[in-house]
Structures are given as structure tokens and as C-alpha cells.
C-alpha positions as CSV (number, residue, x, y, z in Angstrom):
1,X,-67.6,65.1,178.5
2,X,-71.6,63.9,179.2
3,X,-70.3,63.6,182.9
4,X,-69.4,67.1,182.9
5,X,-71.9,68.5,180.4
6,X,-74.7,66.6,182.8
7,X,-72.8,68.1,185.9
8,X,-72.1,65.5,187.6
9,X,-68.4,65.1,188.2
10,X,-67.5,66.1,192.0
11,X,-64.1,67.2,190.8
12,X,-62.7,69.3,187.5
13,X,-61.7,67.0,185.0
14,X,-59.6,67.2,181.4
15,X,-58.7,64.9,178.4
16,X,-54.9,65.3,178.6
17,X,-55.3,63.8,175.6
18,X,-56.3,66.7,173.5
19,X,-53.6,68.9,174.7
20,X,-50.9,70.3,172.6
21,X,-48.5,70.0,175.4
22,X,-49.0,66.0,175.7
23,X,-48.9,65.5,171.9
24,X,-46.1,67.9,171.7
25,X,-43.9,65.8,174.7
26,X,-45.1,62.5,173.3
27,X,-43.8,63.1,169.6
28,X,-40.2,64.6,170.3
29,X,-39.3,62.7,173.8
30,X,-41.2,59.5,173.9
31,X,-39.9,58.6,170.5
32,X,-36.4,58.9,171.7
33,X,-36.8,55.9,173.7
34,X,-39.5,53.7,171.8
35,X,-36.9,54.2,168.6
36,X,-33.6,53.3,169.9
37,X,-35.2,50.5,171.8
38,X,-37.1,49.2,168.8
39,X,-33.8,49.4,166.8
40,X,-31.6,47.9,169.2
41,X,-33.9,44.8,169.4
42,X,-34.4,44.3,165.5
43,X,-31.0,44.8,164.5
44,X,-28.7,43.3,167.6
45,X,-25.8,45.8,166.2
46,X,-24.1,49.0,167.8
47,X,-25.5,52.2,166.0
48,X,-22.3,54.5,166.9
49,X,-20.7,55.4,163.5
50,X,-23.5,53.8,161.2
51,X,-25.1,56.7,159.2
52,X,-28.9,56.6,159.6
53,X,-31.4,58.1,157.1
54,X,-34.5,60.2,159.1
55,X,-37.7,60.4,156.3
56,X,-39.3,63.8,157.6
57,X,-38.2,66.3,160.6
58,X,-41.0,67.1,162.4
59,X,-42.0,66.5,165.7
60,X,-41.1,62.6,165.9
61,X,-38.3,63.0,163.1
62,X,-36.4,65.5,165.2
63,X,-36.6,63.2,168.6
64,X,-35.4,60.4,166.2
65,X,-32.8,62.4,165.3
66,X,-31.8,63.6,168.6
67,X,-31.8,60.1,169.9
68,X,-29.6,58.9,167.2
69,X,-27.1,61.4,167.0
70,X,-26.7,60.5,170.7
71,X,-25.6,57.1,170.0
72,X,-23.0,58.5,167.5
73,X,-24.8,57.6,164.2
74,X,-24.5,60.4,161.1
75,X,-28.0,61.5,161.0
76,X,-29.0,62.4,157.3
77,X,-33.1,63.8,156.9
78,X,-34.9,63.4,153.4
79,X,-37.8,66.0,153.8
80,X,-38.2,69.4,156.0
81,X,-41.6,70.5,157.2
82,X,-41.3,74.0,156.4
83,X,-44.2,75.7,158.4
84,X,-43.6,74.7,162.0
85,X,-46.6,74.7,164.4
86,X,-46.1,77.6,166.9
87,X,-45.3,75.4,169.7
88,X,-42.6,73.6,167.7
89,X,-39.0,74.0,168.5
């Protein structure tokens, strides 16, 4: 930001890091495989069958869920955000 403000950069730049579209990928994808993973490694058991309990379904909770309900797990979710951002599914 001082680079740009100052004009120097040569090239356009952006923080991809304050867009809505990174957060929004990184909470419902990269979850799927950082949870599964995570799980796998703690527990050393097979998930298909087991029923799972999800605490919230928003952007992260619904990847979770999507990820587990994969494996075959019974995907049960405590809480529902009930206002969705607009670029929620």
C-alpha cells in the first residue's frame, strides 16, 4: 500500500488477501482437506459410518460437512447461521 500510495510499483499490485473470493475459497474448500487430514492423523480410525457432530454451518462448517459426508460419516450440525453473507452458498 505505501509502495503504491508513493507510486512507485512498476506493475499493478493487490492483497489477495482482502478479497472475499480468497476468504470465501479458503473457508469451504481448504477446510475439506486440512480437516479430514487432521482427523485421520489424530484418530488412526476409518470415518465411514461414524456419525460426526459439526458445531456451526457457515463457511468452514459446511466444507467440514461436505468433506465428511464424503467419507460416509452421518453429519449432525448444532447451530445455523441464519443470515448468510451474499456470496455464501
Amino acid at each position: 500500500y505505501q509502495l503504491s500510495k508513493a507510486g512507485k510499483l512498476t506493475v499493478p499490485a493487490m492483497n489477495v488477501n482482502d478479497s472475499v473470493t480468497k476468504t470465501m475459497f479458503d473457508n469451504l474448500y481448504s477446510c475439506r482437506e486440512s480437516i479430514i487430514d487432521s482427523l485421520k492423523r489424530a484418530t488412526d480410525v476409518m470415518f465411514g459410518g461414524k456419525q460426526v457432530v459439526v458445531c456451526g454451518y457457515g463457511e468452514v462448517g459446511k466444507g467440514c460437512c461436505q468433506a465428511l459426508k464424503g467419507l460416509g460419516c452421518t453429519v449432525y450440525v448444532t447451530e445455523i447461521v441464519p443470515l448468510q453473507k451474499p456470496w455464501s452458498y
